[in-house]
Biopython code that builds the backbone (N, CA, C, O; Angstrom):
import numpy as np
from Bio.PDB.StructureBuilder import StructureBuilder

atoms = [
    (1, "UNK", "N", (176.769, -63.541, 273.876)),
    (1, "UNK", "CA", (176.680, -63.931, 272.491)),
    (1, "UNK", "C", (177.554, -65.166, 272.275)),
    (1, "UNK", "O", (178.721, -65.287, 272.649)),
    (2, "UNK", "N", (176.841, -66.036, 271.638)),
    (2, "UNK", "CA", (177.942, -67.200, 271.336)),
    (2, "UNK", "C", (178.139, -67.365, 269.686)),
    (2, "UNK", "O", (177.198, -66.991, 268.987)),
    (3, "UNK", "N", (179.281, -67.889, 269.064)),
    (3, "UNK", "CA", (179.700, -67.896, 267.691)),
    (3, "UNK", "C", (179.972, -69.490, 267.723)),
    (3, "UNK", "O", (180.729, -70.090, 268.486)),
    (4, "UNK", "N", (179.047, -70.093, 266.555)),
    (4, "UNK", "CA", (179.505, -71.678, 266.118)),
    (4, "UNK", "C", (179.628, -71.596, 265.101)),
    (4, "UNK", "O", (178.825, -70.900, 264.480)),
    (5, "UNK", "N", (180.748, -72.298, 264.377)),
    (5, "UNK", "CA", (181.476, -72.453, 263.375)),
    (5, "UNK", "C", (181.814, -74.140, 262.911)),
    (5, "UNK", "O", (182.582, -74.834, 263.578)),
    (6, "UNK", "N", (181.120, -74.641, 261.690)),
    (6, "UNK", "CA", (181.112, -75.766, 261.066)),
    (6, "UNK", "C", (181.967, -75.472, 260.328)),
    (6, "UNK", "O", (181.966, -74.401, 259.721)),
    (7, "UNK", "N", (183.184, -76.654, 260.185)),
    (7, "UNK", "CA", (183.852, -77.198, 259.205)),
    (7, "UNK", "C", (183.020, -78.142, 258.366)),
    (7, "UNK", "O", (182.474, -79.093, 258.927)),
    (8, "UNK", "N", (182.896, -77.975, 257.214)),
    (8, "UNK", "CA", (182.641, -78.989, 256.313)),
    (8, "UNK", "C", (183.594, -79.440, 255.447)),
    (8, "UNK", "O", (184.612, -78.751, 255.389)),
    (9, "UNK", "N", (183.526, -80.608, 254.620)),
    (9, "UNK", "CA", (184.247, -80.228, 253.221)),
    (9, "UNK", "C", (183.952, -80.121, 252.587)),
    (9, "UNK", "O", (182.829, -80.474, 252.228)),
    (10, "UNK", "N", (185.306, -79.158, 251.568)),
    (10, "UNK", "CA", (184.230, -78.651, 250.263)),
    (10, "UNK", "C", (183.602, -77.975, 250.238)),
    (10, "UNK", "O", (182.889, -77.868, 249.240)),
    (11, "UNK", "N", (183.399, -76.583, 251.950)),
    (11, "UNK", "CA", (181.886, -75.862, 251.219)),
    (11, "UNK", "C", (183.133, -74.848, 252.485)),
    (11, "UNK", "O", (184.131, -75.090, 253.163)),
    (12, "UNK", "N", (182.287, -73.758, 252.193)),
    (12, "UNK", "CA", (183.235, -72.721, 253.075)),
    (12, "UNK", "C", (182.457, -72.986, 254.685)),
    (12, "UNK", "O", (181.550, -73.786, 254.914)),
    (13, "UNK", "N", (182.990, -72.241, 255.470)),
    (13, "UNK", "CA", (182.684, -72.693, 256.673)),
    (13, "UNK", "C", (181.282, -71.924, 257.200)),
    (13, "UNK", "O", (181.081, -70.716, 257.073)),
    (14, "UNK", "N", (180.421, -72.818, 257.775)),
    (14, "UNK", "CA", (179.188, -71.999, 258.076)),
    (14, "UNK", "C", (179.193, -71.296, 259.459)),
    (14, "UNK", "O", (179.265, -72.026, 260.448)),
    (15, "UNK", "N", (179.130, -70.053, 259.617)),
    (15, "UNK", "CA", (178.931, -69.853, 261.101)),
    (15, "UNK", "C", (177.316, -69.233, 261.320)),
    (15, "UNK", "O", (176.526, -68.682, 260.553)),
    (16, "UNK", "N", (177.267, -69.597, 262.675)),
    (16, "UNK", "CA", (175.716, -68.843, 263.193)),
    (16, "UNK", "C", (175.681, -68.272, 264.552)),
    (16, "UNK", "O", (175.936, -68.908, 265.575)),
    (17, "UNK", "N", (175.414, -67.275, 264.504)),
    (17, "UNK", "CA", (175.480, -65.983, 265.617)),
    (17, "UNK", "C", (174.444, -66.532, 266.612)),
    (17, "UNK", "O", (173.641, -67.337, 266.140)),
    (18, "UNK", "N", (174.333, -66.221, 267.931)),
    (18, "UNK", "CA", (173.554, -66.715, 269.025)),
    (18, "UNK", "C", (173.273, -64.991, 269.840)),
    (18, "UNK", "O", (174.127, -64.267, 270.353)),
    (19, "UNK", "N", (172.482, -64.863, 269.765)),
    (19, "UNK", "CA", (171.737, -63.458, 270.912)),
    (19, "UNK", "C", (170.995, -63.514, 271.643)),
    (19, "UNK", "O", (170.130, -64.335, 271.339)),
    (20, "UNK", "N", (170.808, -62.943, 272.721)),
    (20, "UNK", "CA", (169.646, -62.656, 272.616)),
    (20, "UNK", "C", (169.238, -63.697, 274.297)),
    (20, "UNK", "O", (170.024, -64.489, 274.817)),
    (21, "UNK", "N", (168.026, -63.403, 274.743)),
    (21, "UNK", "CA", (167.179, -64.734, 276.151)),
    (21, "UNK", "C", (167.368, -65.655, 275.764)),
    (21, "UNK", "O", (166.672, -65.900, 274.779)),
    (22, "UNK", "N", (168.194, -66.595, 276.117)),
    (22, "UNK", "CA", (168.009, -68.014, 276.565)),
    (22, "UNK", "C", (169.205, -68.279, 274.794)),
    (22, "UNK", "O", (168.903, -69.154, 273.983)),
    (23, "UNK", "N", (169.924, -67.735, 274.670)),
    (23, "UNK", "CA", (170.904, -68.017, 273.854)),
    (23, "UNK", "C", (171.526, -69.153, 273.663)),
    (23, "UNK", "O", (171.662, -69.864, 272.667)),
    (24, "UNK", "N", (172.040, -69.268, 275.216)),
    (24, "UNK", "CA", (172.988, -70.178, 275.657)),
    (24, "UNK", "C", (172.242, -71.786, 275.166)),
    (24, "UNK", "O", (172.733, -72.766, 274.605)),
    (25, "UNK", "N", (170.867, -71.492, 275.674)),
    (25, "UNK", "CA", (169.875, -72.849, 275.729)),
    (25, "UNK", "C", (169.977, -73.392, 274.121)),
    (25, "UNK", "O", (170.211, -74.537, 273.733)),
    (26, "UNK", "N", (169.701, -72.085, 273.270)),
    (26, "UNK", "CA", (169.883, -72.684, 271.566)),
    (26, "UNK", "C", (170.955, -73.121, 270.922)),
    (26, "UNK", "O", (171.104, -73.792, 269.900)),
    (27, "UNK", "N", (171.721, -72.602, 271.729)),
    (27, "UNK", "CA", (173.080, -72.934, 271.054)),
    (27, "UNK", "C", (173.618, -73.986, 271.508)),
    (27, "UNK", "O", (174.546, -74.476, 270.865)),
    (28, "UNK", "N", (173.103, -74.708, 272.935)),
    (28, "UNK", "CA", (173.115, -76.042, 273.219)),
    (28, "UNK", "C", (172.541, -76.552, 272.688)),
    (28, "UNK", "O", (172.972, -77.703, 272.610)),
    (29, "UNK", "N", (171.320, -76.356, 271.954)),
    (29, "UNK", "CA", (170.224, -77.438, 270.946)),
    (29, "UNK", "C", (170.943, -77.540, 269.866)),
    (29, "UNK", "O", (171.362, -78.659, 269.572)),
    (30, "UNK", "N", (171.258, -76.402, 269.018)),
    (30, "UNK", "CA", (172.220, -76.799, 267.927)),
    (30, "UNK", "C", (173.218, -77.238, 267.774)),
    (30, "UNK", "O", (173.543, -77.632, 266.654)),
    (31, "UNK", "N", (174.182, -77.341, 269.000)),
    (31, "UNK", "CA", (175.275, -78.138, 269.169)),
    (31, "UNK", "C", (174.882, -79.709, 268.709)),
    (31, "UNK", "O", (175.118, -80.318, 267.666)),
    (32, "UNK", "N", (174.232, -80.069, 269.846)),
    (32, "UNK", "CA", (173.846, -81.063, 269.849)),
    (32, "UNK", "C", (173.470, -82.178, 268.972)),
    (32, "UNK", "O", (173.745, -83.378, 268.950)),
    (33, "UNK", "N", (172.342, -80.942, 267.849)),
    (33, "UNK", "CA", (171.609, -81.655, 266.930)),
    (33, "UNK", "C", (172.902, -82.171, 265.686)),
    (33, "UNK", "O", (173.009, -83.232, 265.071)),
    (34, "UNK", "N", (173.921, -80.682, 265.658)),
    (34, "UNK", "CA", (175.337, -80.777, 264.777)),
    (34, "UNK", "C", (176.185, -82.083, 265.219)),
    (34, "UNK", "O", (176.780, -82.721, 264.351)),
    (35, "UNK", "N", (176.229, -82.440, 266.460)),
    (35, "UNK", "CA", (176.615, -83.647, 267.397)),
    (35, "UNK", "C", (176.100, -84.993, 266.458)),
    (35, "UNK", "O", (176.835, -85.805, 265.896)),
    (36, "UNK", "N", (175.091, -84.974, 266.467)),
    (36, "UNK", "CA", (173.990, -86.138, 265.903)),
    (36, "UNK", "C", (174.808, -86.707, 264.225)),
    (36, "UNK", "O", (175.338, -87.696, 263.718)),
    (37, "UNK", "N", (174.351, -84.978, 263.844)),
    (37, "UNK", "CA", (174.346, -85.269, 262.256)),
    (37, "UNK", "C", (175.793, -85.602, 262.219)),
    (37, "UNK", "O", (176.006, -86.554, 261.469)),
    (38, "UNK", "N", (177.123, -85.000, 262.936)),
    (38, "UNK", "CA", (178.432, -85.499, 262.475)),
    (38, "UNK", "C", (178.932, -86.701, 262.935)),
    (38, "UNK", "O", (180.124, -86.998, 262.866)),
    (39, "UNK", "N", (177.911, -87.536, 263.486)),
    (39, "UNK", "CA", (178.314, -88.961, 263.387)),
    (39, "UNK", "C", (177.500, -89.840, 262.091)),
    (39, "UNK", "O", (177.586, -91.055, 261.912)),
    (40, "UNK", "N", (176.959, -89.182, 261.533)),
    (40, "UNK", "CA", (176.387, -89.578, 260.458)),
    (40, "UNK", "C", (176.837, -89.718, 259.001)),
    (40, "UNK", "O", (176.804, -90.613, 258.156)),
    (41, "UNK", "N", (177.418, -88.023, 259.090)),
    (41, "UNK", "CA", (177.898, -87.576, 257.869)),
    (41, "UNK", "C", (179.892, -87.303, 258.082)),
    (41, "UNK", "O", (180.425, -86.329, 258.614)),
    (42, "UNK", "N", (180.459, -88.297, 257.578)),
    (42, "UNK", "CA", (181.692, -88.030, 257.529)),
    (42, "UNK", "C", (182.354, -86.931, 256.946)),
    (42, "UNK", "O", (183.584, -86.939, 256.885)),
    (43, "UNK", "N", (181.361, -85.508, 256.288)),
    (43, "UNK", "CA", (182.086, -84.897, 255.560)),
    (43, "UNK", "C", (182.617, -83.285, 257.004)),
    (43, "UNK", "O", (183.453, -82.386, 257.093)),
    (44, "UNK", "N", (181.326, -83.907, 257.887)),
    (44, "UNK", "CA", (181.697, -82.584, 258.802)),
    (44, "UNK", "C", (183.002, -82.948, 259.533)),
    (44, "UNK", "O", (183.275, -84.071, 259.957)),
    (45, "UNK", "N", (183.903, -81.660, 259.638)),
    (45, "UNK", "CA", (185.057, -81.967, 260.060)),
    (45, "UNK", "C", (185.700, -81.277, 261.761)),
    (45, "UNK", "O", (186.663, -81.624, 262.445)),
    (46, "UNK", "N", (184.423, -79.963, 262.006)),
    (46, "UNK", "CA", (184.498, -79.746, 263.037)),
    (46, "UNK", "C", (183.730, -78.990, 263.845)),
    (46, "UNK", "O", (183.321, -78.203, 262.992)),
    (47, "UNK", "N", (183.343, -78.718, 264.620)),
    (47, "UNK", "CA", (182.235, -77.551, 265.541)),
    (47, "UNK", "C", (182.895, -77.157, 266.490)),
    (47, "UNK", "O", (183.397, -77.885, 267.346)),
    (48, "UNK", "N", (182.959, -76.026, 266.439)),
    (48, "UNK", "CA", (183.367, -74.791, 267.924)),
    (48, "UNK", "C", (182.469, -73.835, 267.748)),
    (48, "UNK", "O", (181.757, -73.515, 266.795)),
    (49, "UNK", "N", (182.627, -73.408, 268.883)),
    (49, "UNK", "CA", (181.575, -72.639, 269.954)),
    (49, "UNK", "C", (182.187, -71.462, 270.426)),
    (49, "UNK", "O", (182.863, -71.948, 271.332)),
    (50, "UNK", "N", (182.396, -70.391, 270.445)),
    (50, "UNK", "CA", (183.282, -69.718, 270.906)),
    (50, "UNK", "C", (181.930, -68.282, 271.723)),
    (50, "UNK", "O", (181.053, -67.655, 271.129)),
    (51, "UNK", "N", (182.275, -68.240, 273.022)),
    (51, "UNK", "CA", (181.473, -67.346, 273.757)),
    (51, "UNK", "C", (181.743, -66.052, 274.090)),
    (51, "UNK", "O", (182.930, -66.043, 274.415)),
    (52, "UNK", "N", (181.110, -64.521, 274.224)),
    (52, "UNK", "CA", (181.868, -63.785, 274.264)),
    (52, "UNK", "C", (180.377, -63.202, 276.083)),
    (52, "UNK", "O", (179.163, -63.138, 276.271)),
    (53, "UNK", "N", (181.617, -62.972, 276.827)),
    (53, "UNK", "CA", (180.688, -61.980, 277.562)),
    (53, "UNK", "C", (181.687, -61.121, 278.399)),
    (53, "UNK", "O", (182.568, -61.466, 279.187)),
    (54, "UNK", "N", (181.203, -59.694, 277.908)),
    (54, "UNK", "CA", (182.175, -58.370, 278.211)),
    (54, "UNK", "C", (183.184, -58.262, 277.508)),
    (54, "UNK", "O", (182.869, -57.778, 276.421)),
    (55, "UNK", "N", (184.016, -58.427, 277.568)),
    (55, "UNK", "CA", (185.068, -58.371, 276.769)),
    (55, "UNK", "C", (186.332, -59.525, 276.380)),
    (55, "UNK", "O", (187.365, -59.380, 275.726)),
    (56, "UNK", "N", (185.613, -61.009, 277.260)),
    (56, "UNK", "CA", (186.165, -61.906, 277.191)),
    (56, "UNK", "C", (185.910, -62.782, 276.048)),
    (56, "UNK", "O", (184.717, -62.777, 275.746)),
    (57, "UNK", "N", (186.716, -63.613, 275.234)),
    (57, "UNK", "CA", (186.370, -64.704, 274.508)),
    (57, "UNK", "C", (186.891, -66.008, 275.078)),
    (57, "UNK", "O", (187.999, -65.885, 275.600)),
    (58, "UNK", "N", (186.327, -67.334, 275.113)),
    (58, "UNK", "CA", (186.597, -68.385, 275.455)),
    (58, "UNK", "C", (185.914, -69.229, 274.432)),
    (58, "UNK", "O", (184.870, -68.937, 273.850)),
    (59, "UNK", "N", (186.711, -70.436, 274.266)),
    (59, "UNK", "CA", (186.204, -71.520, 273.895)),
    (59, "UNK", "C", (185.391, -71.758, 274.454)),
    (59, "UNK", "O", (185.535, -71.652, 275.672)),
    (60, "UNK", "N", (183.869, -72.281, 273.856)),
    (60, "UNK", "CA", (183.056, -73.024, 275.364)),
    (60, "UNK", "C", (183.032, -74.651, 274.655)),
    (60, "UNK", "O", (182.919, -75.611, 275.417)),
    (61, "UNK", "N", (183.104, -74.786, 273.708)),
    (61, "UNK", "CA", (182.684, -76.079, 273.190)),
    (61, "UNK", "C", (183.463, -76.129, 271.600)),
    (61, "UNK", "O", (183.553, -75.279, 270.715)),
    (62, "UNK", "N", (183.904, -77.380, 271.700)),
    (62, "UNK", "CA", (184.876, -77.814, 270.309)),
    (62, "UNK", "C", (184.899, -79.313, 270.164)),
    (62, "UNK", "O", (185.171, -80.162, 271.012)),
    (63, "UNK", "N", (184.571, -79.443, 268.971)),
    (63, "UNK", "CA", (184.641, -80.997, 268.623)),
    (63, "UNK", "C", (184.951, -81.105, 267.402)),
    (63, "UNK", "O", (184.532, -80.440, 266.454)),
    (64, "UNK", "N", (186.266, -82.601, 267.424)),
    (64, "UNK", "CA", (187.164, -82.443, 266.325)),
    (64, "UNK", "C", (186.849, -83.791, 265.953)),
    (64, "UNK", "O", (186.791, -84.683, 266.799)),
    (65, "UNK", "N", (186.617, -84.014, 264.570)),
    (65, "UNK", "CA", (186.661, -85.217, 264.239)),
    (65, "UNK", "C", (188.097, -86.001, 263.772)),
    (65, "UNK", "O", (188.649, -85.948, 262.673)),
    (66, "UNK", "N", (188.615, -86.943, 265.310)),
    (66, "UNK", "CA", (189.398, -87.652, 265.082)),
    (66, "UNK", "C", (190.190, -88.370, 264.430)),
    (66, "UNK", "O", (190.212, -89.397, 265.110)),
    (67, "UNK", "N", (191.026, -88.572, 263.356)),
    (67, "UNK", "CA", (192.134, -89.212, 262.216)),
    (67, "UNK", "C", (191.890, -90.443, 262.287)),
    (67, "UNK", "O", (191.585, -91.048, 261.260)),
    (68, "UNK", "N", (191.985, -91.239, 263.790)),
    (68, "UNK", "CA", (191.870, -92.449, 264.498)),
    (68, "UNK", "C", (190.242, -93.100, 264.102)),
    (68, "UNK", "O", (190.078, -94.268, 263.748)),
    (69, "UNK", "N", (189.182, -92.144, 264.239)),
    (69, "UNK", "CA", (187.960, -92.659, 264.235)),
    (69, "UNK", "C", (187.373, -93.541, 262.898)),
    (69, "UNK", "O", (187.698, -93.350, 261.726)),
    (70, "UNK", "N", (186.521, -94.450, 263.354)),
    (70, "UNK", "CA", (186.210, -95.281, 261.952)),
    (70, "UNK", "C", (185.219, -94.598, 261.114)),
    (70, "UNK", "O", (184.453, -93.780, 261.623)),
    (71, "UNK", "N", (185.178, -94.920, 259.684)),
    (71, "UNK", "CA", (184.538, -94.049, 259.221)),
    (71, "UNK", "C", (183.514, -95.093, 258.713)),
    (71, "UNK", "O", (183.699, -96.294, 258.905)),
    (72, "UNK", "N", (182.270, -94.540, 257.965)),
    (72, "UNK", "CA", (181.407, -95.563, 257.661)),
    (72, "UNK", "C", (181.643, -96.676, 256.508)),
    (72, "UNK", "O", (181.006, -97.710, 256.307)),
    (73, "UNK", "N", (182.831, -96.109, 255.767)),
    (73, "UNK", "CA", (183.393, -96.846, 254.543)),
    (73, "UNK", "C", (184.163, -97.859, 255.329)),
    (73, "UNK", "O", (183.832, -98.994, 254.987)),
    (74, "UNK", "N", (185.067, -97.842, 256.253)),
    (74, "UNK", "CA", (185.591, -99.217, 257.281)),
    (74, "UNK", "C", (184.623, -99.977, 257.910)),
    (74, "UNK", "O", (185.158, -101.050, 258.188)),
    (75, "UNK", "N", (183.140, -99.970, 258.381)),
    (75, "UNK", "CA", (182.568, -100.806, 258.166)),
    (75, "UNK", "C", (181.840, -102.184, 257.402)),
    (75, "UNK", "O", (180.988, -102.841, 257.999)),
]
sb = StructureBuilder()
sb.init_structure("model")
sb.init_model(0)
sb.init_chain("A")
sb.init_seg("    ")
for serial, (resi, resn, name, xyz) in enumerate(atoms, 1):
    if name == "N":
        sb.init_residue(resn, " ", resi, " ")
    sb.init_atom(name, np.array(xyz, "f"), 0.0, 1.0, " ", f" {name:<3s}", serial, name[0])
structure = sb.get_structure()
């Protein structure tokens, strides 16, 4: 099972549950597509991924939007 969790601002945080055949595969598509849109939209602030199998949890994937990074208003 994998757990992704959007930071936005301003809105509470969205998470979406992953189950199930070929889990792993969707939850790489939605990463991804979340990848896309948060170079777009400056309001998303972060995506993690957090995986569980047996009784382990790990990070598998986290992306932080940088302090340093330009935003579309500095263009």
């Amino acid at each position: 099972m994998y757990k992704m969790v959007i930071d936005i601002s301003g809105e509470p945080q969205r998470i979406f549950l992953f189950r199930g055949a070929r889990c792993r595969k969707r939850m790489l598509q939605w990463y991804d597509d979340y990848l896309d849109k948060a170079s777009q939209t400056p309001e998303i602030k972060g995506i993690r991924v957090r995986g569980t199998v047996g009784n382990k949890t790990d990070i598998v994937l986290e992306w932080v939007r940088g302090e340093g990074e330009p935003s579309e208003d500095a263009c």
